[in-house]
PyMOL Python script that loads the backbone (N, CA, C, O; Angstrom):
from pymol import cmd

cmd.read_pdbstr("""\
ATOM      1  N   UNK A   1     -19.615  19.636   4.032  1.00  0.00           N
ATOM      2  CA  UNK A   1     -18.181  19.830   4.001  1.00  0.00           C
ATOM      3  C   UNK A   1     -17.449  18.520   4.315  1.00  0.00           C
ATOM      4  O   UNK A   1     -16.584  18.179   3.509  1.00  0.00           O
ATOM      5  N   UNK A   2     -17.700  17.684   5.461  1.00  0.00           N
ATOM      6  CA  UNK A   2     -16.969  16.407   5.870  1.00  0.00           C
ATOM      7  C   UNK A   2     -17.390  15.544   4.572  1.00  0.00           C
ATOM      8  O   UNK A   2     -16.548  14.745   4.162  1.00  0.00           O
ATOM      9  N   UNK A   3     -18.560  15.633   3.924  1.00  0.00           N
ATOM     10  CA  UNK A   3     -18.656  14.764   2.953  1.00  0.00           C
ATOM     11  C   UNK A   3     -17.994  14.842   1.884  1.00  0.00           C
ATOM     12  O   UNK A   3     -17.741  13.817   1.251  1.00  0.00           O
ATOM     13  N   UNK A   4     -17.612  15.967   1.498  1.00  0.00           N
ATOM     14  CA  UNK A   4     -16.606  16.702   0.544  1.00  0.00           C
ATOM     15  C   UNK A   4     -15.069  16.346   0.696  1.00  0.00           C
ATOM     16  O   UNK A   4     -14.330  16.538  -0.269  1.00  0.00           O
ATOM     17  N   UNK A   5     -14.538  15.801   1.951  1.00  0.00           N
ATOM     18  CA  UNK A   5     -13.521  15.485   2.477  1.00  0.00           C
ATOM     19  C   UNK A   5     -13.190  13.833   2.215  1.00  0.00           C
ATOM     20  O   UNK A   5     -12.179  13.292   1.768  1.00  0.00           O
ATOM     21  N   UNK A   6     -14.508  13.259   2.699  1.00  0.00           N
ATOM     22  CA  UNK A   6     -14.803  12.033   2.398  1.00  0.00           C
ATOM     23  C   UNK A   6     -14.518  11.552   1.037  1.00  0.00           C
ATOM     24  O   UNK A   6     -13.822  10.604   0.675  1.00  0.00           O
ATOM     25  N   UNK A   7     -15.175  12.370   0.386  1.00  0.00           N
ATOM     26  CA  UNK A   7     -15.018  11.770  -0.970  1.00  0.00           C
ATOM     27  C   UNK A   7     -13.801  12.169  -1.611  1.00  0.00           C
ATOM     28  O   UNK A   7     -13.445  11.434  -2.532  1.00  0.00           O
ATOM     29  N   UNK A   8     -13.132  13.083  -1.367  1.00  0.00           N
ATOM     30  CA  UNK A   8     -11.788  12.979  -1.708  1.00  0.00           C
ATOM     31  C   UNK A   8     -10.539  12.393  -1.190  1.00  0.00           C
ATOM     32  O   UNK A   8      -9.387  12.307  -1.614  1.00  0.00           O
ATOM     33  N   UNK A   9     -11.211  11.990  -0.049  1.00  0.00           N
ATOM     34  CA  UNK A   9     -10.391  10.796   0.723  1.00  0.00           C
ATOM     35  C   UNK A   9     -10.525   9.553  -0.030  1.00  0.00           C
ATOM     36  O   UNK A   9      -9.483   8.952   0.230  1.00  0.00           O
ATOM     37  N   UNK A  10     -10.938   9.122  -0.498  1.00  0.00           N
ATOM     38  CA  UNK A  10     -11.513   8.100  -1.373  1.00  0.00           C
ATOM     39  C   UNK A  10     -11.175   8.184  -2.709  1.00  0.00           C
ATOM     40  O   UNK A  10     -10.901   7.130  -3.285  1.00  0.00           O
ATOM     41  N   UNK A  11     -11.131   9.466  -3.458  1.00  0.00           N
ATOM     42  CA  UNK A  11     -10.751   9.224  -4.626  1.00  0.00           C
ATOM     43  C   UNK A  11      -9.155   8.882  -4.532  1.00  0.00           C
ATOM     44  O   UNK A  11      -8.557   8.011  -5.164  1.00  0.00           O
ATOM     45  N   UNK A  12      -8.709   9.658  -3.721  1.00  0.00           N
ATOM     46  CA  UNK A  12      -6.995   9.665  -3.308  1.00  0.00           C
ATOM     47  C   UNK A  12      -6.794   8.105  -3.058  1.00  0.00           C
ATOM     48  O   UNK A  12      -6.198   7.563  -3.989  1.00  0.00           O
ATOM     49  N   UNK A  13      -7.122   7.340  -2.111  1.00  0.00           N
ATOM     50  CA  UNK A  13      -6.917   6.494  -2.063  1.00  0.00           C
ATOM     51  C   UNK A  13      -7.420   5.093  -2.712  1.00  0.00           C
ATOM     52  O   UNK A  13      -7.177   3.944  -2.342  1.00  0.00           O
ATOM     53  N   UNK A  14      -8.338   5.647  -3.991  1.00  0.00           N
ATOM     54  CA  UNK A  14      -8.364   4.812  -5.305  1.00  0.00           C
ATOM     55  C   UNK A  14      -7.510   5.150  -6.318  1.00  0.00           C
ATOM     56  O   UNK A  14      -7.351   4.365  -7.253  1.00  0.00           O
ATOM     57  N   UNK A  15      -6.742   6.553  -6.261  1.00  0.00           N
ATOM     58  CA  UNK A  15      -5.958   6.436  -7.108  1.00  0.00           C
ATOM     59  C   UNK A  15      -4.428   5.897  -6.624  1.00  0.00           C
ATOM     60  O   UNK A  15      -3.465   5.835  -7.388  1.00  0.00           O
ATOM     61  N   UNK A  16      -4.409   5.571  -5.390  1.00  0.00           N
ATOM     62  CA  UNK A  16      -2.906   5.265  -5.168  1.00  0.00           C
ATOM     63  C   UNK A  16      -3.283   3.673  -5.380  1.00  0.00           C
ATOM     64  O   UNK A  16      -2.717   3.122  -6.324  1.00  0.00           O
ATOM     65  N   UNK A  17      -4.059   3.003  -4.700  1.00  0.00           N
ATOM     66  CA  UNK A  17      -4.207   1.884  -5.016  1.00  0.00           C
ATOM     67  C   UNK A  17      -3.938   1.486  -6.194  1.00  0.00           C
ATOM     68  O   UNK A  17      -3.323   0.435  -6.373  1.00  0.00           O
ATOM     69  N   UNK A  18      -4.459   2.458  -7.455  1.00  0.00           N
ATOM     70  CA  UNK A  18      -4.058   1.807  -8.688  1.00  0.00           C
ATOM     71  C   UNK A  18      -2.809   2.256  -9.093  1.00  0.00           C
ATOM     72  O   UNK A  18      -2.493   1.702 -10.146  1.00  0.00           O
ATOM     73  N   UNK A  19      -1.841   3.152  -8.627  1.00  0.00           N
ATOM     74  CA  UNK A  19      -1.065   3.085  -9.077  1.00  0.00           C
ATOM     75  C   UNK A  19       0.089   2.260  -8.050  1.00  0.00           C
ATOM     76  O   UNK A  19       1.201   2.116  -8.556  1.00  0.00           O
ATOM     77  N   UNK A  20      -0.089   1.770  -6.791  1.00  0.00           N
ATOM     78  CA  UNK A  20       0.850   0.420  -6.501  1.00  0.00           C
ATOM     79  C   UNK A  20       0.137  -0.343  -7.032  1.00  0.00           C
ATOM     80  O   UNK A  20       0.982  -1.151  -7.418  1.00  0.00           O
ATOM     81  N   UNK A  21      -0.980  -0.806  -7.428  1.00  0.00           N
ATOM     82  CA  UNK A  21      -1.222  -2.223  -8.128  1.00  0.00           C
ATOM     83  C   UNK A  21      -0.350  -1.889  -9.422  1.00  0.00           C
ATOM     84  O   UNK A  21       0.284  -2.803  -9.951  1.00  0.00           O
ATOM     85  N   UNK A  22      -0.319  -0.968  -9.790  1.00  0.00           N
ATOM     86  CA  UNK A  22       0.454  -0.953 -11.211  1.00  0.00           C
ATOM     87  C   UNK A  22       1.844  -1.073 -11.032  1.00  0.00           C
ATOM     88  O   UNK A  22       2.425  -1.567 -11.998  1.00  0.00           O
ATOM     89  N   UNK A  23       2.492  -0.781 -10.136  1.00  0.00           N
ATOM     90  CA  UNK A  23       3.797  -1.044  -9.864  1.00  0.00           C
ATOM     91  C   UNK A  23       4.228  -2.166  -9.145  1.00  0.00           C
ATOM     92  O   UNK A  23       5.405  -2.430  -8.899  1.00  0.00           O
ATOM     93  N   UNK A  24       3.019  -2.973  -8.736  1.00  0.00           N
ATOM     94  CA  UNK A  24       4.016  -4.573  -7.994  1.00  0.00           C
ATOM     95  C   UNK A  24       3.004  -5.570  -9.188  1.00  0.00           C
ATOM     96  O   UNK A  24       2.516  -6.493  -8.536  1.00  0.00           O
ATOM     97  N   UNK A  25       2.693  -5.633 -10.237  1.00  0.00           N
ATOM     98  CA  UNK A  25       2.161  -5.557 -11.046  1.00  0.00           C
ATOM     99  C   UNK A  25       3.050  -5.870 -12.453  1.00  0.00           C
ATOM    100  O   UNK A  25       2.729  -6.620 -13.375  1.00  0.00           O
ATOM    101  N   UNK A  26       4.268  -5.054 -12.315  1.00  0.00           N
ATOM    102  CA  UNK A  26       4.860  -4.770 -13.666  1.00  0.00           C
ATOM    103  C   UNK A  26       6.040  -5.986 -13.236  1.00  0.00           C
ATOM    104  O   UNK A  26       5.838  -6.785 -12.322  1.00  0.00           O
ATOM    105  N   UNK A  27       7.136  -5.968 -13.963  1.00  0.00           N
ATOM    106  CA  UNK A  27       8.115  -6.627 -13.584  1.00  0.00           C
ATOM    107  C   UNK A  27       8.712  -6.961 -12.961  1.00  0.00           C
ATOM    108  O   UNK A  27       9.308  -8.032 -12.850  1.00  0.00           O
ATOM    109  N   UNK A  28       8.647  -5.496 -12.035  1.00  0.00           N
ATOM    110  CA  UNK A  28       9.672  -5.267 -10.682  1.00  0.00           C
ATOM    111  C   UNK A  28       8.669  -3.833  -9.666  1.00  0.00           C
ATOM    112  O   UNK A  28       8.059  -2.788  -9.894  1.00  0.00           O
ATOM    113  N   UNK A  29       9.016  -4.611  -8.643  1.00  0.00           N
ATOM    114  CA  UNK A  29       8.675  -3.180  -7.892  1.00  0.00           C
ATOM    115  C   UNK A  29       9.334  -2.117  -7.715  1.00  0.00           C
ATOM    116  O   UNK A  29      10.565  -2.132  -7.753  1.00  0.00           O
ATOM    117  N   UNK A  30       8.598  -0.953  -7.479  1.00  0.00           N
ATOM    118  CA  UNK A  30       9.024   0.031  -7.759  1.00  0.00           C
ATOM    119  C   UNK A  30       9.962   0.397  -6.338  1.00  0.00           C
ATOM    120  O   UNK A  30       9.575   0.254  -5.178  1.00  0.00           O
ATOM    121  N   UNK A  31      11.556   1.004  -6.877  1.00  0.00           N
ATOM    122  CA  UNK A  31      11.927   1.101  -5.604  1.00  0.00           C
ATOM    123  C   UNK A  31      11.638   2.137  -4.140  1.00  0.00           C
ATOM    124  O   UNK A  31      12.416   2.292  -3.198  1.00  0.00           O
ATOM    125  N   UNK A  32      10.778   2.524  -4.257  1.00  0.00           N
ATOM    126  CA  UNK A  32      10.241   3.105  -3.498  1.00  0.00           C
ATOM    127  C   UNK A  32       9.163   2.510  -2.618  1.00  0.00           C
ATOM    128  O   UNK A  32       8.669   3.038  -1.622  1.00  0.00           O
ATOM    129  N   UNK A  33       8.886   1.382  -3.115  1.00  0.00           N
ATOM    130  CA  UNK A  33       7.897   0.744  -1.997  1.00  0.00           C
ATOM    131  C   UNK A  33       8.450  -0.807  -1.536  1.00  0.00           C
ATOM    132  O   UNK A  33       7.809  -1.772  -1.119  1.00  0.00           O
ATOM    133  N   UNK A  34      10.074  -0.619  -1.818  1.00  0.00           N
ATOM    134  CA  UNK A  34      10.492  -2.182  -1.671  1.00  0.00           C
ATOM    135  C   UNK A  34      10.360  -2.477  -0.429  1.00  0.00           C
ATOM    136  O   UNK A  34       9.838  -3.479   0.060  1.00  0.00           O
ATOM    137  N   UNK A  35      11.241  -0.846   0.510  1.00  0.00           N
ATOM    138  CA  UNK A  35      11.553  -1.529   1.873  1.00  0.00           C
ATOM    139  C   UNK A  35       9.613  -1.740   2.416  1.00  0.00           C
ATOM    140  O   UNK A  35       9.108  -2.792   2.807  1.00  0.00           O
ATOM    141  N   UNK A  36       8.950  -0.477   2.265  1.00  0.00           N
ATOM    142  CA  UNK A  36       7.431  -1.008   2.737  1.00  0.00           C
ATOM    143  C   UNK A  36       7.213  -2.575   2.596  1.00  0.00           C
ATOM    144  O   UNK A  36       6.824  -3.213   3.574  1.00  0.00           O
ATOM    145  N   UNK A  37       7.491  -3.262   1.251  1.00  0.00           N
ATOM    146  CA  UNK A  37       7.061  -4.424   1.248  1.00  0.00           C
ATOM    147  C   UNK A  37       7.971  -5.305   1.830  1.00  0.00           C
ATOM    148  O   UNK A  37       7.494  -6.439   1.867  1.00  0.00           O
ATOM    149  N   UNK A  38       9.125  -5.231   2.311  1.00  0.00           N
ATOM    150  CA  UNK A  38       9.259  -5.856   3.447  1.00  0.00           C
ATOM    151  C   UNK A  38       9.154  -6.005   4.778  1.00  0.00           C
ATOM    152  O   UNK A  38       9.114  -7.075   5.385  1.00  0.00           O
ATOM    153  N   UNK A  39       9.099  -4.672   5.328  1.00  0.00           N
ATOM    154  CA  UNK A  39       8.506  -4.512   6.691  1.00  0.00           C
ATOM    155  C   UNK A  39       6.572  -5.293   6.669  1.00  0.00           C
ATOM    156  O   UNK A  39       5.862  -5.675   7.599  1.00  0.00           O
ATOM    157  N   UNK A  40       6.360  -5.244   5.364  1.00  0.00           N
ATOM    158  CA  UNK A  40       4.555  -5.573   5.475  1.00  0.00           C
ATOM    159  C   UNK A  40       4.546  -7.097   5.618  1.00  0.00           C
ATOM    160  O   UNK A  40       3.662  -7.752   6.171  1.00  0.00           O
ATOM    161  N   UNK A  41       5.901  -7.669   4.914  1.00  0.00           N
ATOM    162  CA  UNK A  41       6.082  -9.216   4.865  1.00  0.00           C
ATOM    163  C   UNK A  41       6.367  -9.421   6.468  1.00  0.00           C
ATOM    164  O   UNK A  41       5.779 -10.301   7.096  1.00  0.00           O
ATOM    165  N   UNK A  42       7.115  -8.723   6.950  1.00  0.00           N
ATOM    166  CA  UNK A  42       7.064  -9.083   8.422  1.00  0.00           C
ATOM    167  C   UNK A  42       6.449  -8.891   9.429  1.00  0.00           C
ATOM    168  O   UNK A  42       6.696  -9.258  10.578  1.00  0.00           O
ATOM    169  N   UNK A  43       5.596  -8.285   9.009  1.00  0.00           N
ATOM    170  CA  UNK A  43       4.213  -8.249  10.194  1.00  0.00           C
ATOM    171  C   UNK A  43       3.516  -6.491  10.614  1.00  0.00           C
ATOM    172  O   UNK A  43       2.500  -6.036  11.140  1.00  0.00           O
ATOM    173  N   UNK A  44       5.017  -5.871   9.888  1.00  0.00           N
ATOM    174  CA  UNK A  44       4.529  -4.036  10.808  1.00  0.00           C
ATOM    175  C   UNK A  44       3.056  -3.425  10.547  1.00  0.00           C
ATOM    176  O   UNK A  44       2.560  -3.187   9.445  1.00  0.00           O
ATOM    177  N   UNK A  45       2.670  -3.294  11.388  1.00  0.00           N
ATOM    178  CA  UNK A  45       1.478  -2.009  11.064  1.00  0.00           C
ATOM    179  C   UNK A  45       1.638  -0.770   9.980  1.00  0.00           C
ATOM    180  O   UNK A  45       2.686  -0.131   9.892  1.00  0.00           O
ATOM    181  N   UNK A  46       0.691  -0.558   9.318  1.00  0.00           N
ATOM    182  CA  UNK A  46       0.546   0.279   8.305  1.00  0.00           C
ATOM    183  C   UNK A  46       1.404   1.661   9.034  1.00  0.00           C
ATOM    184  O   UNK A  46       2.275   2.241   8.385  1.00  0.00           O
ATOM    185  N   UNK A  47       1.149   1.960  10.013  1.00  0.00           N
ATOM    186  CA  UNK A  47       1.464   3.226  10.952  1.00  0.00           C
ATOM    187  C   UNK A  47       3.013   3.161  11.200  1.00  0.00           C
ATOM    188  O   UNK A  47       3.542   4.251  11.421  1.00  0.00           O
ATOM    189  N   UNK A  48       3.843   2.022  11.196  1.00  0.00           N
ATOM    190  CA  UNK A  48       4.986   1.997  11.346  1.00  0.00           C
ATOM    191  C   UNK A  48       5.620   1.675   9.968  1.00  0.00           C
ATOM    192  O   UNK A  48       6.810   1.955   9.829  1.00  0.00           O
ATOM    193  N   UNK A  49       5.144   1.280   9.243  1.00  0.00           N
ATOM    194  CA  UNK A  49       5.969   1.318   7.636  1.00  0.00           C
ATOM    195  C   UNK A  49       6.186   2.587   7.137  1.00  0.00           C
ATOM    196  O   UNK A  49       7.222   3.069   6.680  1.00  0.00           O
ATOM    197  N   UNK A  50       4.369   3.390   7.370  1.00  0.00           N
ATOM    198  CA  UNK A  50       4.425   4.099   6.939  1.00  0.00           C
ATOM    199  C   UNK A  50       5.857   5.725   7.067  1.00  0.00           C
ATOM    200  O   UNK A  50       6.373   6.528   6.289  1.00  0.00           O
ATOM    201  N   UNK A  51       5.913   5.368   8.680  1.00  0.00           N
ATOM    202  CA  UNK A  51       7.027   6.129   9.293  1.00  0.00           C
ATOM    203  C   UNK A  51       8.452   5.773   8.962  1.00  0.00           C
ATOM    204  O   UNK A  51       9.324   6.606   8.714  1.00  0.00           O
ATOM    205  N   UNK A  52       8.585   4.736   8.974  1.00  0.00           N
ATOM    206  CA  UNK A  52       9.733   4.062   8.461  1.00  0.00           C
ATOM    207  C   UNK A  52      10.383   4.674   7.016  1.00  0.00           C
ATOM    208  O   UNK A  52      11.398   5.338   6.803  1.00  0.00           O
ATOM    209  N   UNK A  53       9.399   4.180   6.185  1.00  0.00           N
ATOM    210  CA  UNK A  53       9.721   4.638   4.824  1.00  0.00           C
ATOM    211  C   UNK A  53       8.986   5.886   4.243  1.00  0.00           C
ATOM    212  O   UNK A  53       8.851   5.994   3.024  1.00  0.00           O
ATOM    213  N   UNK A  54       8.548   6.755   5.036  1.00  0.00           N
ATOM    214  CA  UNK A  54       8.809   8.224   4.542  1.00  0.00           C
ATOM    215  C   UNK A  54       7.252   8.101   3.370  1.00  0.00           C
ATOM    216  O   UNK A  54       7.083   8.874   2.426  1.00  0.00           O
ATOM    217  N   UNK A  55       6.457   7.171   3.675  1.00  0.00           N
ATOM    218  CA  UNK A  55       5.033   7.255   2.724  1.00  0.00           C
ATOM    219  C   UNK A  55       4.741   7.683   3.681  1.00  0.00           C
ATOM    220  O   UNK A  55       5.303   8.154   4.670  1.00  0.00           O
ATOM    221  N   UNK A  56       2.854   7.327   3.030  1.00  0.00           N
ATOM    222  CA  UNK A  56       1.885   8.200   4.076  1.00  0.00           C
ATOM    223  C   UNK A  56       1.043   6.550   4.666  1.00  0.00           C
ATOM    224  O   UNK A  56       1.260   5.422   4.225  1.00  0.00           O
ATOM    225  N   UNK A  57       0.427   6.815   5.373  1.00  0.00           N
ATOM    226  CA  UNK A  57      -0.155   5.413   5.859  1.00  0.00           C
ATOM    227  C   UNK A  57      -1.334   4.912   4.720  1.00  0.00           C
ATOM    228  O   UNK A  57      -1.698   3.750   4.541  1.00  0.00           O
ATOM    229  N   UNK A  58      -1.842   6.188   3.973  1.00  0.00           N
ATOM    230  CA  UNK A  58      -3.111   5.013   2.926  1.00  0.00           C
ATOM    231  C   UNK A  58      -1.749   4.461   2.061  1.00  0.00           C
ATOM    232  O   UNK A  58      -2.267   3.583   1.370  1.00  0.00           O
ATOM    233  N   UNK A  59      -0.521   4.473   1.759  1.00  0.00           N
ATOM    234  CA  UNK A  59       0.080   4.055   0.859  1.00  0.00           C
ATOM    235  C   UNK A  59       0.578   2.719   1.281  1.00  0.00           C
ATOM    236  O   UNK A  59       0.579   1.680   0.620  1.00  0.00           O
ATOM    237  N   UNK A  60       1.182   3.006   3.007  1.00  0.00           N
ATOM    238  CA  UNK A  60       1.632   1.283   4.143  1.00  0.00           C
ATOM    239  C   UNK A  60       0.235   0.816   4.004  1.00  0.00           C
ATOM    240  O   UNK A  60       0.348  -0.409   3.953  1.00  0.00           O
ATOM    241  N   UNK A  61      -0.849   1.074   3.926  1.00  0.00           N
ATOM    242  CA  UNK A  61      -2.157   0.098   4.040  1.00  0.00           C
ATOM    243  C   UNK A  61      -2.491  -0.658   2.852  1.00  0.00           C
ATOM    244  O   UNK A  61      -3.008  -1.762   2.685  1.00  0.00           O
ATOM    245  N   UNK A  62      -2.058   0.231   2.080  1.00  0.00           N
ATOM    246  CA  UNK A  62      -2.323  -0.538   0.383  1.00  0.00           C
ATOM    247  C   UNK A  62      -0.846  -1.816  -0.152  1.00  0.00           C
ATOM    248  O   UNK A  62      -0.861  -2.956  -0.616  1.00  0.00           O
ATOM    249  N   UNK A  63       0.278  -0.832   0.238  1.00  0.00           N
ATOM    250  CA  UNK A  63       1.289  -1.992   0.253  1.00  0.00           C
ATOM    251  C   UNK A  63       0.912  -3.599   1.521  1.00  0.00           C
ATOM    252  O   UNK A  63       1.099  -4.795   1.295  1.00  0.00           O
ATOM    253  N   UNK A  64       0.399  -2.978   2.676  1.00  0.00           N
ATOM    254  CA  UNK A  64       0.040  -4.554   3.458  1.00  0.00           C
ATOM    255  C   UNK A  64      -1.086  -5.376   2.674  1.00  0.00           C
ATOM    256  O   UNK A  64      -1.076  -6.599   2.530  1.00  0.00           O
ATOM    257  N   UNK A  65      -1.973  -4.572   2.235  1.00  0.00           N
ATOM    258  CA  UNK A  65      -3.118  -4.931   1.483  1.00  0.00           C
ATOM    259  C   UNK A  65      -2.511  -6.252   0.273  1.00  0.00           C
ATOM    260  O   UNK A  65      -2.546  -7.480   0.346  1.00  0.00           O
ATOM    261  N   UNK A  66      -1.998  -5.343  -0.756  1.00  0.00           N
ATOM    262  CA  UNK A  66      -1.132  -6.231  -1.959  1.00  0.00           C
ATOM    263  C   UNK A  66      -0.099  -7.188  -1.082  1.00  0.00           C
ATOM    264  O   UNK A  66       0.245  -8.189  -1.711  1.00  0.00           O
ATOM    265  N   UNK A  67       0.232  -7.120  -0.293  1.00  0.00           N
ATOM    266  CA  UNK A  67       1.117  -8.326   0.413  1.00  0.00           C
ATOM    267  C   UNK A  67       0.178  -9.467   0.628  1.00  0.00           C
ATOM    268  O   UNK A  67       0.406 -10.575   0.142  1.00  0.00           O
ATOM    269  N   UNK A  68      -0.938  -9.193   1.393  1.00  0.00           N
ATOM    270  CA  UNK A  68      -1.353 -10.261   2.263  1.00  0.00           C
ATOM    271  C   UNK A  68      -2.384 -10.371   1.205  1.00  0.00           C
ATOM    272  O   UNK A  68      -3.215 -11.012   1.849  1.00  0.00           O
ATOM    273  N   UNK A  69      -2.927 -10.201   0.032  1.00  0.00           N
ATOM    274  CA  UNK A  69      -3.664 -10.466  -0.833  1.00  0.00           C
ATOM    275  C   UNK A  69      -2.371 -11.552  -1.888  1.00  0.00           C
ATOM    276  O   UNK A  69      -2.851 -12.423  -2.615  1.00  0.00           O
ATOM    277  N   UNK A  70      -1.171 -11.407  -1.853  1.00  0.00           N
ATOM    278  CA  UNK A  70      -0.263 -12.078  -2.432  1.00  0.00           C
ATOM    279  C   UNK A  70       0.337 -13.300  -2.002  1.00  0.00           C
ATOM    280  O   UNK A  70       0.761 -14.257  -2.650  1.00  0.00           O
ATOM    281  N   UNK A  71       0.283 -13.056  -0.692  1.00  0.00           N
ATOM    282  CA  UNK A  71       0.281 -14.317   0.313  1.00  0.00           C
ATOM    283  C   UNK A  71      -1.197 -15.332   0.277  1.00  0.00           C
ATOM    284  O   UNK A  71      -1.230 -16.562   0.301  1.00  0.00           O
ATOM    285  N   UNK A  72      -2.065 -14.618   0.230  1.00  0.00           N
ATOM    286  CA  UNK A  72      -3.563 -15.742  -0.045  1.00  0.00           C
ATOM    287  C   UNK A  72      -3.479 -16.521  -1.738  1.00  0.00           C
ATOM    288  O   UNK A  72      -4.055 -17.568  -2.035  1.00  0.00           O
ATOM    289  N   UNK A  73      -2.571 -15.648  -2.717  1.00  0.00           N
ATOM    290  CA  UNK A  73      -2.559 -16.755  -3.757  1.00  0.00           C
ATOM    291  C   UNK A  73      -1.837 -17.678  -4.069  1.00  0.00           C
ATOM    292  O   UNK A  73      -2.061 -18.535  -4.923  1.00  0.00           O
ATOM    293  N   UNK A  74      -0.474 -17.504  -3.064  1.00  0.00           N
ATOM    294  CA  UNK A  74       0.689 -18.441  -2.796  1.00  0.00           C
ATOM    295  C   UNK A  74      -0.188 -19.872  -2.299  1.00  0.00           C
ATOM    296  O   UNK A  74       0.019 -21.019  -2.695  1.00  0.00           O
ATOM    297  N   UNK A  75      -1.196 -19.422  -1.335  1.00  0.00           N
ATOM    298  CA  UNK A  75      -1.256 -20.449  -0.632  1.00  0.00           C
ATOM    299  C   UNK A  75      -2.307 -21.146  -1.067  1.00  0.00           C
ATOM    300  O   UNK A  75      -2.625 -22.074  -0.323  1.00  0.00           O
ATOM    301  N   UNK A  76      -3.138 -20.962  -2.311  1.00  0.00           N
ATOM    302  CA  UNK A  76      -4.094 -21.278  -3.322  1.00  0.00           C
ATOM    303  C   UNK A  76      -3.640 -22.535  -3.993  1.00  0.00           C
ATOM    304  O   UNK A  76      -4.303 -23.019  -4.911  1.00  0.00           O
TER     305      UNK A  76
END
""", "prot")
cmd.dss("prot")
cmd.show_as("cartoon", "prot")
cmd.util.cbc("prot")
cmd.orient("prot")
């Protein structure tokens, strides 16, 4: 049963991943994850974006994720 949980914990949070990579990705971000990506530019924990802006925390973890993966190619 926990493994059953597991793995749908996982698919969930491969499919959100691809769909914010698809949205900071496209032209513009999507407005729904703007303010996240600024609280992530300033340092907040996944746990406090996530509260902030009304996501869930795998969604603040994936927006800090694409930040600080965006910040390592700036500095490339």
């Amino acid at each position: 049963m926990q493994r059953q949980v597991i793995d749908d914990l996982v698919d969930s949070v491969r499919t959100l991943r691809e769909q914010l990579e698809a949205n900071l990705s496209g032209q513009g971000v999507s407005p729904e994850y703007d303010e996240a990506l600024v609280f992530a530019r300033r340092g907040l924990d996944a746990e406090a974006i996530a509260e902030r802006c009304g996501i869930t925390v795998a969604e603040a973890e994936l927006v800090r994720s694409m930040t600080q993966r965006g910040a390592g190619q700036e500095d490339a």
